[in-house]
C-alpha positions as CSV (number, residue, x, y, z in Angstrom):
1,X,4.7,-29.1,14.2
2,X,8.5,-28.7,15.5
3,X,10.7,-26.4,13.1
4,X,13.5,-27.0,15.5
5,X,16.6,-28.3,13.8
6,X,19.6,-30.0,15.2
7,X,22.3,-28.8,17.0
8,X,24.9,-29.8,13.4
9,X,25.7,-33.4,15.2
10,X,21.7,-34.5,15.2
11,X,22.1,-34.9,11.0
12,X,19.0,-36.8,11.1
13,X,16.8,-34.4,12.9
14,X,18.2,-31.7,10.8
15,X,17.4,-33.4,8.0
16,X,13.6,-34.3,9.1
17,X,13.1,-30.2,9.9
18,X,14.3,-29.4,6.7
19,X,12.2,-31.9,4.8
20,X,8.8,-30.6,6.9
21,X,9.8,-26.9,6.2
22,X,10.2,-28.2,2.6
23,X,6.6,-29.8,2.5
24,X,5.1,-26.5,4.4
25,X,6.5,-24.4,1.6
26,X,5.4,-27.0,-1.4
27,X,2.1,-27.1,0.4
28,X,1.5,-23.3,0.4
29,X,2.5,-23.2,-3.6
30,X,-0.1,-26.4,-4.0
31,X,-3.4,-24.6,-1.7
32,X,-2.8,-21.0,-4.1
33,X,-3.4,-23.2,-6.9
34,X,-7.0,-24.0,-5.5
35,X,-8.6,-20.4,-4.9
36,X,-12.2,-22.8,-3.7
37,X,-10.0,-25.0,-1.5
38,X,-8.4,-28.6,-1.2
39,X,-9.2,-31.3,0.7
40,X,-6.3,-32.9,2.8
41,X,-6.1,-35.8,1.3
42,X,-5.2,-34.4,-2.4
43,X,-2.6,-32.3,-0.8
44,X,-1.1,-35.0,1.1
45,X,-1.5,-37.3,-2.3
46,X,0.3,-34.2,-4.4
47,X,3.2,-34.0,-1.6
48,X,3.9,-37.2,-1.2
49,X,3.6,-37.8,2.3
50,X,1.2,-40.0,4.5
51,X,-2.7,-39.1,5.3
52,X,-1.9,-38.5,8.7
53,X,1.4,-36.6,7.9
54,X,-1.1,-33.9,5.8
55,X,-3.8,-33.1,8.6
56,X,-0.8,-32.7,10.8
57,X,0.5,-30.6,8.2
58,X,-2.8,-28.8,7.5
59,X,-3.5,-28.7,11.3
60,X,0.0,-26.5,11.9
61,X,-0.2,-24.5,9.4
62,X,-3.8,-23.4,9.8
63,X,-2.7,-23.2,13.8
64,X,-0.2,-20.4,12.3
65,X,-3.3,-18.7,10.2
66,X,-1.4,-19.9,6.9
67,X,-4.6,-22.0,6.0
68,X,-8.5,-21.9,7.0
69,X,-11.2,-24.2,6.1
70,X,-12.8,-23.1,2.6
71,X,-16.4,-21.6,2.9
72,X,-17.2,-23.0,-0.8
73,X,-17.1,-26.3,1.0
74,X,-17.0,-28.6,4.5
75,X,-13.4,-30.3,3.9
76,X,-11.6,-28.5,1.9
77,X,-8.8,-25.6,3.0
78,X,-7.6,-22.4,1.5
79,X,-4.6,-20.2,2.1
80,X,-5.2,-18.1,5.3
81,X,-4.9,-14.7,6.7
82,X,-1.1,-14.7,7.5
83,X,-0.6,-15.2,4.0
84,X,-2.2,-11.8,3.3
85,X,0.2,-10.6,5.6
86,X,3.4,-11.9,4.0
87,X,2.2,-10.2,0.6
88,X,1.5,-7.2,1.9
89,X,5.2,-7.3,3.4
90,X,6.5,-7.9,-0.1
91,X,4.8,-5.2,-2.0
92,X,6.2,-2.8,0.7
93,X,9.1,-3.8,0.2
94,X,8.8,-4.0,-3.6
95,X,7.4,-0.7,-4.0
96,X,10.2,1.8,-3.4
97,X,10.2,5.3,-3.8
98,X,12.5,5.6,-7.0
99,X,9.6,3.6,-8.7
100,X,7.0,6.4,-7.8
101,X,9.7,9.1,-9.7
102,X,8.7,8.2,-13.4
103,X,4.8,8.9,-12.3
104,X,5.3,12.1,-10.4
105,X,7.2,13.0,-13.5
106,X,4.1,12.1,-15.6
107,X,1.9,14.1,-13.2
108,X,3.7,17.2,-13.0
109,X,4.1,17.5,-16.4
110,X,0.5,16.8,-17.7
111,X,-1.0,18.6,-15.0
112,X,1.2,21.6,-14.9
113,X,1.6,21.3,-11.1
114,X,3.9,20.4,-8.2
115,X,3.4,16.6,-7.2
116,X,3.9,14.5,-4.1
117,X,4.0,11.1,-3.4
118,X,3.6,9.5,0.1
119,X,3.7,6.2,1.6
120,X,2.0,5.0,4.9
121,X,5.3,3.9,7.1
122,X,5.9,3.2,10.4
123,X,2.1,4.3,11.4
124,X,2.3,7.6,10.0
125,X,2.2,9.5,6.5
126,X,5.3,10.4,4.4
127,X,6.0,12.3,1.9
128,X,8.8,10.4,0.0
129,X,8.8,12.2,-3.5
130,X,8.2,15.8,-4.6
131,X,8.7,17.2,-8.4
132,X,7.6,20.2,-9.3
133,X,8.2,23.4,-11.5
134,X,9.6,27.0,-10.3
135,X,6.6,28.9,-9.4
136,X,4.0,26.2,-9.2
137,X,2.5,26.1,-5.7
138,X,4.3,25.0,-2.9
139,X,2.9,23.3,0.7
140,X,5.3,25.4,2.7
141,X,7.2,22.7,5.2
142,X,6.1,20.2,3.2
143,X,9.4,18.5,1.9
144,X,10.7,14.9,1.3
145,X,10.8,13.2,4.3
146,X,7.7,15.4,5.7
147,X,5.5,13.2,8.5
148,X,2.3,14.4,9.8
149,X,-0.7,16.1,9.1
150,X,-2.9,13.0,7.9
151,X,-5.9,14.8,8.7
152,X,-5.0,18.1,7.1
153,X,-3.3,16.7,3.6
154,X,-5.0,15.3,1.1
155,X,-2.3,12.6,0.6
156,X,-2.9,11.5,3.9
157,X,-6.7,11.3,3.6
158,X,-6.5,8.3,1.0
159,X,-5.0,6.6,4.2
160,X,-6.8,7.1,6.5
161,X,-10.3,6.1,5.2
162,X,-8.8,2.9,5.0
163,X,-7.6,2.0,8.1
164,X,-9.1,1.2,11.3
165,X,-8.9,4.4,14.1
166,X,-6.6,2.6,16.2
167,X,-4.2,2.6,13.6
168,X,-4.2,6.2,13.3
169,X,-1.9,7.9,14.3
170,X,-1.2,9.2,18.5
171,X,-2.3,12.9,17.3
172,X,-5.3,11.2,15.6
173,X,-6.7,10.0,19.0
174,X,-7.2,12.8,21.1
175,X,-11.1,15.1,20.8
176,X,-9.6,17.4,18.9
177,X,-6.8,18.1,16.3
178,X,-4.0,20.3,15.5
179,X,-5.7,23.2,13.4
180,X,-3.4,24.4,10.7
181,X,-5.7,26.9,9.1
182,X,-9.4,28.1,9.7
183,X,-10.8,25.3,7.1
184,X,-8.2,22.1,8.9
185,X,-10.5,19.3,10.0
186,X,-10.1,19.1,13.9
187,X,-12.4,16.7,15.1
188,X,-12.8,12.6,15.4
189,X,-16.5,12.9,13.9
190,X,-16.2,15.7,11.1
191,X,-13.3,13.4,10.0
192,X,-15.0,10.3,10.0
193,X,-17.6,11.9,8.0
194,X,-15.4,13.1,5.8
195,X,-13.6,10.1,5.0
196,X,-16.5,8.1,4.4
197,X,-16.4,10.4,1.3
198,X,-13.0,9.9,0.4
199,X,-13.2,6.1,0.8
200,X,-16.4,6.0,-1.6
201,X,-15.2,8.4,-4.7
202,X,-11.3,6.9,-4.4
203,X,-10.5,10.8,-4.3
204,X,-8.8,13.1,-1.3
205,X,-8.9,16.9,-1.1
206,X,-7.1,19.4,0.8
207,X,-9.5,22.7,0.5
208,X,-7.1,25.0,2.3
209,X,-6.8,22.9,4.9
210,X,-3.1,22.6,5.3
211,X,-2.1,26.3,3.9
212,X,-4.4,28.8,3.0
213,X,-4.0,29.6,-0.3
214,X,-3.5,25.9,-1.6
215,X,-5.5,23.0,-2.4
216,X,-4.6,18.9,-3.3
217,X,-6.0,16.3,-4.8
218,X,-4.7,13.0,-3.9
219,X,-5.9,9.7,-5.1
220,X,-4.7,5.9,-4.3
221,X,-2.5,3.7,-5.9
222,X,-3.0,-0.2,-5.9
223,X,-0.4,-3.0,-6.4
224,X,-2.9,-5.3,-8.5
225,X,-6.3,-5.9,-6.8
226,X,-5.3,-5.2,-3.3
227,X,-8.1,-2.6,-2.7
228,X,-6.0,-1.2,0.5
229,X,-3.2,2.0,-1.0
230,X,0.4,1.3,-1.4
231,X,1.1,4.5,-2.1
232,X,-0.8,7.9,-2.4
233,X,0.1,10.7,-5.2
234,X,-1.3,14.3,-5.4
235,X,-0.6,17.6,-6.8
236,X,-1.1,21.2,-5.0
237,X,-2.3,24.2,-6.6
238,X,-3.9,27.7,-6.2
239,X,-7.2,27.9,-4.8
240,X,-8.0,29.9,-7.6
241,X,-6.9,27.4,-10.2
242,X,-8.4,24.6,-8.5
243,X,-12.1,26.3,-9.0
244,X,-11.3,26.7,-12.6
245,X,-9.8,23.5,-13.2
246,X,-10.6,21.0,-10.6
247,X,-12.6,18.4,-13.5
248,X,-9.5,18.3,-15.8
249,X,-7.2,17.9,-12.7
250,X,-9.2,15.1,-11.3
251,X,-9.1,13.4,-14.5
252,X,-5.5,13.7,-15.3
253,X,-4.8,12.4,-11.9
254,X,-7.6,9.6,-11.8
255,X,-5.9,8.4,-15.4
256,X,-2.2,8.2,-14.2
257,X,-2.7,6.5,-11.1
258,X,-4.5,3.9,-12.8
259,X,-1.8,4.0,-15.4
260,X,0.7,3.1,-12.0
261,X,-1.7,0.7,-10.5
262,X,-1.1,-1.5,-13.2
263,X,2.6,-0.8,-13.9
264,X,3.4,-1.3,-10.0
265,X,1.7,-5.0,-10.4
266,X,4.4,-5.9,-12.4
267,X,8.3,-6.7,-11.5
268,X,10.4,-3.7,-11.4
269,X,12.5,-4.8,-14.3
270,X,9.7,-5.3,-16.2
271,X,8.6,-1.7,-16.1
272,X,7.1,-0.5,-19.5
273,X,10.4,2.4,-20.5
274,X,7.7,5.4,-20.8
275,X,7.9,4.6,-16.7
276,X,11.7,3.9,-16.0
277,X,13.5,6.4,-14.1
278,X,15.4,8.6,-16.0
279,X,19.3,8.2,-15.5
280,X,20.8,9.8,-11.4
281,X,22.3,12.6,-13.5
282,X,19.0,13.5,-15.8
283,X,16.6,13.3,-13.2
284,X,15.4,16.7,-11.2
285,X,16.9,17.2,-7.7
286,X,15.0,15.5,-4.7
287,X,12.8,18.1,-4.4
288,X,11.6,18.7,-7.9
289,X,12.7,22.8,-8.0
Protein backbone atom coordinates (compact mmCIF):
# COMPACT_ATOMS: atom_id res chain seq x y z
CA UNK A 1 0.00 0.00 0.00
CA UNK A 2 1.68 3.32 -1.32
CA UNK A 3 1.56 6.32 1.32
CA UNK A 4 3.36 8.38 -1.24
CA UNK A 5 1.61 11.66 -1.86
CA UNK A 6 1.90 13.99 -4.76
CA UNK A 7 4.39 16.33 -5.56
CA UNK A 8 1.33 19.59 -4.76
CA UNK A 9 0.47 19.50 -8.75
CA UNK A 10 -0.66 15.52 -8.69
CA UNK A 11 -4.09 16.90 -6.51
CA UNK A 12 -5.62 13.69 -7.35
CA UNK A 13 -2.93 11.35 -6.03
CA UNK A 14 -2.69 13.58 -3.06
CA UNK A 15 -5.93 13.19 -2.50
CA UNK A 16 -6.16 9.27 -2.93
CA UNK A 17 -3.01 8.96 -0.17
CA UNK A 18 -4.73 11.02 2.08
CA UNK A 19 -8.06 9.17 1.79
CA UNK A 20 -6.00 5.53 2.26
CA UNK A 21 -4.09 6.99 5.35
CA UNK A 22 -7.63 8.11 6.43
CA UNK A 23 -9.12 4.52 6.07
CA UNK A 24 -5.75 2.98 7.75
CA UNK A 25 -6.38 5.22 10.79
CA UNK A 26 -10.43 4.58 10.91
CA UNK A 27 -9.52 0.97 10.44
CA UNK A 28 -7.18 0.76 13.53
CA UNK A 29 -10.07 2.68 15.77
CA UNK A 30 -12.71 -0.06 14.21
CA UNK A 31 -10.18 -3.57 14.87
CA UNK A 32 -9.68 -2.04 18.95
CA UNK A 33 -13.22 -2.22 19.19
CA UNK A 34 -13.08 -6.09 18.53
CA UNK A 35 -10.54 -7.40 21.26
CA UNK A 36 -11.58 -11.38 19.55
CA UNK A 37 -11.10 -10.03 16.03
CA UNK A 38 -12.93 -8.98 12.75
CA UNK A 39 -13.29 -10.46 9.71
CA UNK A 40 -12.45 -8.37 6.54
CA UNK A 41 -15.41 -8.12 5.25
CA UNK A 42 -17.23 -6.23 8.31
CA UNK A 43 -14.32 -3.86 8.27
CA UNK A 44 -14.41 -3.17 4.76
CA UNK A 45 -18.52 -2.92 5.16
CA UNK A 46 -17.95 -0.38 8.36
CA UNK A 47 -15.27 1.73 6.18
CA UNK A 48 -16.96 2.04 3.28
CA UNK A 49 -14.73 0.78 0.80
CA UNK A 50 -14.73 -2.25 -1.67
CA UNK A 51 -14.03 -6.06 -0.50
CA UNK A 52 -10.98 -6.12 -2.34
CA UNK A 53 -10.02 -2.53 -1.12
CA UNK A 54 -10.16 -4.14 2.77
CA UNK A 55 -7.83 -7.33 2.29
CA UNK A 56 -5.57 -4.97 0.58
CA UNK A 57 -6.01 -2.77 3.49
CA UNK A 58 -5.75 -5.65 6.03
CA UNK A 59 -2.97 -7.21 3.99
CA UNK A 60 -0.66 -3.76 4.47
CA UNK A 61 -1.24 -3.15 7.57
CA UNK A 62 -0.73 -6.58 8.94
CA UNK A 63 2.54 -6.47 6.50
CA UNK A 64 3.53 -3.41 9.00
CA UNK A 65 2.64 -5.68 12.25
CA UNK A 66 -0.41 -3.21 12.81
CA UNK A 67 -2.81 -6.27 12.51
CA UNK A 68 -2.51 -10.26 12.92
CA UNK A 69 -4.91 -12.96 12.36
CA UNK A 70 -7.07 -13.53 15.72
CA UNK A 71 -6.28 -16.96 17.48
CA UNK A 72 -10.11 -16.91 18.79
CA UNK A 73 -10.84 -17.67 15.19
CA UNK A 74 -9.65 -18.59 11.35
CA UNK A 75 -10.75 -15.15 9.47
CA UNK A 76 -10.87 -12.73 11.72
CA UNK A 77 -7.88 -10.04 12.56
CA UNK A 78 -6.81 -8.16 15.65
CA UNK A 79 -4.65 -5.21 16.27
CA UNK A 80 -0.89 -6.31 16.10
CA UNK A 81 2.39 -5.96 17.76
CA UNK A 82 3.40 -2.49 16.38
CA UNK A 83 0.49 -1.24 18.05
CA UNK A 84 1.86 -2.30 21.40
CA UNK A 85 4.73 -0.37 20.40
CA UNK A 86 3.08 2.99 19.57
CA UNK A 87 1.45 2.81 23.22
CA UNK A 88 4.23 2.16 24.93
CA UNK A 89 5.78 5.32 23.00
CA UNK A 90 2.87 7.38 24.32
CA UNK A 91 2.99 6.46 28.00
CA UNK A 92 6.73 7.37 27.87
CA UNK A 93 6.05 10.22 26.70
CA UNK A 94 2.95 10.86 28.92
CA UNK A 95 4.63 9.93 32.05
CA UNK A 96 6.97 12.76 32.92
CA UNK A 97 8.97 13.25 35.82
CA UNK A 98 6.90 16.20 37.50
CA UNK A 99 4.04 13.63 37.57
CA UNK A 100 6.18 11.24 39.77
CA UNK A 101 6.77 14.57 42.40
CA UNK A 102 3.28 14.35 44.24
CA UNK A 103 4.13 10.40 44.93
CA UNK A 104 7.67 10.84 46.18
CA UNK A 105 6.14 13.45 48.23
CA UNK A 106 3.57 10.83 49.52
CA UNK A 107 6.39 8.35 50.12
CA UNK A 108 8.78 10.43 51.94
CA UNK A 109 6.38 11.61 54.19
CA UNK A 110 4.53 8.39 55.25
CA UNK A 111 7.54 6.52 55.29
CA UNK A 112 9.82 8.88 57.08
CA UNK A 113 12.58 8.32 54.43
CA UNK A 114 14.41 9.77 51.45
CA UNK A 115 12.75 8.68 48.11
CA UNK A 116 13.85 8.22 44.49
CA UNK A 117 12.24 7.79 41.45
CA UNK A 118 13.79 6.36 38.23
CA UNK A 119 12.88 5.72 34.79
CA UNK A 120 14.38 3.22 32.27
CA UNK A 121 15.72 5.69 29.31
CA UNK A 122 17.81 5.45 26.66
CA UNK A 123 18.86 1.64 27.83
CA UNK A 124 19.96 2.57 31.12
CA UNK A 125 18.50 3.51 34.71
CA UNK A 126 17.86 7.08 35.94
CA UNK A 127 17.24 8.54 38.68
CA UNK A 128 14.86 11.51 37.76
CA UNK A 129 13.38 12.57 41.25
CA UNK A 130 14.81 12.56 44.80
CA UNK A 131 12.82 14.10 48.09
CA UNK A 132 13.93 13.64 51.17
CA UNK A 133 14.35 15.00 54.75
CA UNK A 134 17.72 16.51 56.42
CA UNK A 135 19.29 13.55 58.11
CA UNK A 136 17.41 10.74 56.46
CA UNK A 137 19.82 8.45 54.61
CA UNK A 138 21.47 9.41 51.71
CA UNK A 139 22.96 7.03 48.48
CA UNK A 140 26.12 9.06 48.36
CA UNK A 141 26.51 10.00 44.37
CA UNK A 142 23.23 9.18 43.89
CA UNK A 143 21.60 12.53 42.68
CA UNK A 144 18.97 13.45 39.95
CA UNK A 145 20.22 12.66 36.84
CA UNK A 146 22.30 9.63 38.31
CA UNK A 147 22.78 6.57 35.55
CA UNK A 148 24.14 3.33 36.43
CA UNK A 149 24.35 0.72 38.82
CA UNK A 150 21.20 -1.40 37.73
CA UNK A 151 22.61 -4.29 39.24
CA UNK A 152 23.51 -2.68 42.54
CA UNK A 153 20.17 -0.37 43.19
CA UNK A 154 17.18 -1.61 44.03
CA UNK A 155 15.40 0.87 41.68
CA UNK A 156 17.15 -0.62 38.95
CA UNK A 157 16.37 -4.27 39.84
CA UNK A 158 12.48 -3.71 39.11
CA UNK A 159 14.00 -3.24 35.57
CA UNK A 160 15.87 -5.51 34.94
CA UNK A 161 13.83 -8.63 35.82
CA UNK A 162 11.81 -7.43 33.15
CA UNK A 163 13.78 -7.13 30.26
CA UNK A 164 15.46 -9.44 28.10
CA UNK A 165 19.65 -9.62 28.77
CA UNK A 166 20.36 -8.09 25.63
CA UNK A 167 18.69 -5.12 26.62
CA UNK A 168 20.76 -4.64 29.58
CA UNK A 169 22.94 -2.49 29.72
CA UNK A 170 26.96 -2.73 27.99
CA UNK A 171 28.35 -3.14 31.78
CA UNK A 172 25.61 -5.79 32.28
CA UNK A 173 27.25 -8.02 29.65
CA UNK A 174 30.55 -8.77 30.61
CA UNK A 175 31.32 -12.18 33.38
CA UNK A 176 31.58 -10.07 36.00
CA UNK A 177 30.38 -6.64 37.40
CA UNK A 178 31.49 -3.53 38.97
CA UNK A 179 31.51 -4.33 42.77
CA UNK A 180 30.51 -1.33 44.79
CA UNK A 181 30.60 -2.92 48.25
CA UNK A 182 31.40 -6.49 49.63
CA UNK A 183 27.48 -7.56 49.44
CA UNK A 184 27.15 -5.77 45.25
CA UNK A 185 25.91 -8.63 42.99
CA UNK A 186 28.82 -9.17 40.40
CA UNK A 187 27.89 -11.86 38.38
CA UNK A 188 25.42 -12.82 35.17
CA UNK A 189 24.11 -15.95 37.13
CA UNK A 190 23.75 -14.73 40.87
CA UNK A 191 21.77 -11.91 39.13
CA UNK A 192 19.63 -13.91 37.19
CA UNK A 193 18.80 -15.73 40.24
CA UNK A 194 18.18 -13.00 41.97
CA UNK A 195 15.85 -11.34 39.79
CA UNK A 196 13.75 -14.25 39.26
CA UNK A 197 12.87 -13.16 42.88
CA UNK A 198 12.31 -9.75 42.19
CA UNK A 199 10.10 -10.40 39.10
CA UNK A 200 7.85 -12.95 41.22
CA UNK A 201 7.18 -10.72 44.68
CA UNK A 202 6.92 -7.25 42.40
CA UNK A 203 9.57 -6.10 45.17
CA UNK A 204 13.54 -4.93 44.65
CA UNK A 205 16.11 -4.64 47.56
CA UNK A 206 19.39 -3.07 47.79
CA UNK A 207 20.95 -4.93 51.12
CA UNK A 208 24.09 -2.88 51.20
CA UNK A 209 24.73 -3.38 48.00
CA UNK A 210 25.32 0.09 46.67
CA UNK A 211 26.67 1.77 50.03
CA UNK A 212 27.35 -0.02 53.03
CA UNK A 213 25.38 1.26 55.59
CA UNK A 214 22.16 1.65 53.41
CA UNK A 215 19.41 -0.43 52.20
CA UNK A 216 16.24 0.26 49.39
CA UNK A 217 13.24 -1.00 48.59
CA UNK A 218 11.99 -0.36 45.27
CA UNK A 219 8.85 -1.52 43.70
CA UNK A 220 7.20 -1.02 40.06
CA UNK A 221 4.74 1.27 38.84
CA UNK A 222 2.25 0.41 35.95
CA UNK A 223 0.39 2.75 33.56
CA UNK A 224 -2.94 0.59 33.63
CA UNK A 225 -2.53 -3.18 32.94
CA UNK A 226 0.74 -3.00 31.20
CA UNK A 227 2.55 -5.53 33.40
CA UNK A 228 6.13 -4.13 32.07
CA UNK A 229 7.38 -0.78 34.72
CA UNK A 230 7.01 2.77 33.57
CA UNK A 231 8.61 3.95 36.27
CA UNK A 232 10.38 2.56 39.49
CA UNK A 233 10.09 4.36 43.10
CA UNK A 234 12.11 3.43 46.35
CA UNK A 235 13.23 4.86 49.56
CA UNK A 236 16.84 4.26 51.33
CA UNK A 237 17.36 3.81 54.82
CA UNK A 238 19.74 2.56 57.62
CA UNK A 239 20.51 -0.95 57.76
CA UNK A 240 19.58 -0.85 61.17
CA UNK A 241 16.16 0.60 60.48
CA UNK A 242 15.49 -1.61 57.75
CA UNK A 243 15.74 -4.84 60.16
CA UNK A 244 13.33 -3.17 62.41
CA UNK A 245 11.00 -1.89 60.05
CA UNK A 246 11.25 -3.57 56.77
CA UNK A 247 7.21 -5.08 56.97
CA UNK A 248 5.75 -1.58 57.62
CA UNK A 249 8.14 -0.10 54.91
CA UNK A 250 7.16 -2.69 52.34
CA UNK A 251 3.62 -2.02 52.98
CA UNK A 252 3.68 1.75 52.88
CA UNK A 253 5.46 1.43 49.63
CA UNK A 254 3.44 -1.58 48.04
CA UNK A 255 0.22 0.80 48.95
CA UNK A 256 1.42 4.03 47.18
CA UNK A 257 2.60 2.64 44.11
CA UNK A 258 -0.53 1.04 43.64
CA UNK A 259 -2.14 4.27 44.67
CA UNK A 260 0.13 5.82 41.32
CA UNK A 261 -0.49 2.86 39.10
CA UNK A 262 -3.90 3.82 39.00
CA UNK A 263 -3.51 7.67 39.05
CA UNK A 264 -0.81 7.47 36.09
CA UNK A 265 -3.70 5.52 33.90
CA UNK A 266 -5.51 8.46 33.81
CA UNK A 267 -4.89 11.95 31.77
CA UNK A 268 -2.61 14.26 33.52
CA UNK A 269 -5.29 16.87 33.90
CA UNK A 270 -7.40 14.53 35.34
CA UNK A 271 -5.09 13.83 38.28
CA UNK A 272 -7.07 13.32 41.63
CA UNK A 273 -5.67 17.09 43.64
CA UNK A 274 -4.27 14.89 46.77
CA UNK A 275 -1.66 14.04 43.62
CA UNK A 276 -1.06 17.38 41.76
CA UNK A 277 2.11 19.01 42.11
CA UNK A 278 2.34 21.46 44.48
CA UNK A 279 2.95 25.14 42.94
CA UNK A 280 7.22 25.74 41.39
CA UNK A 281 7.60 27.96 44.46
CA UNK A 282 6.04 25.48 47.28
CA UNK A 283 7.62 22.52 46.07
CA UNK A 284 11.20 21.21 47.76
CA UNK A 285 14.31 21.84 45.73
CA UNK A 286 15.28 19.16 43.01
CA UNK A 287 16.95 17.25 45.30
CA UNK A 288 14.50 16.93 48.24
CA UNK A 289 17.17 18.50 51.17
Amino acid sequence: MSMQGGNGSDRGGRGRTLSTARHVLQALEIIARHPRGIPVKALARQLNISLSSGYYLVSSMREQGFVEPSRAASGLYTLGPKCAELYRGYVAASLQPERLQPILEQLRDRASARAYAALWRDGDLEVVDIRGRRGSRELPDVTKGFRGAAHALALGKVYLCSLPRTRWPRYLRGSTYRRYTSATIATPEALAQHLRTVRDTGLAFDLQEFAAGSCCIAVPVHHGADDDPVASVGVSVPARRFTAERTSLVGIIREIAAEASAELSCPADALSPALLPDRPDDSPSGNGV
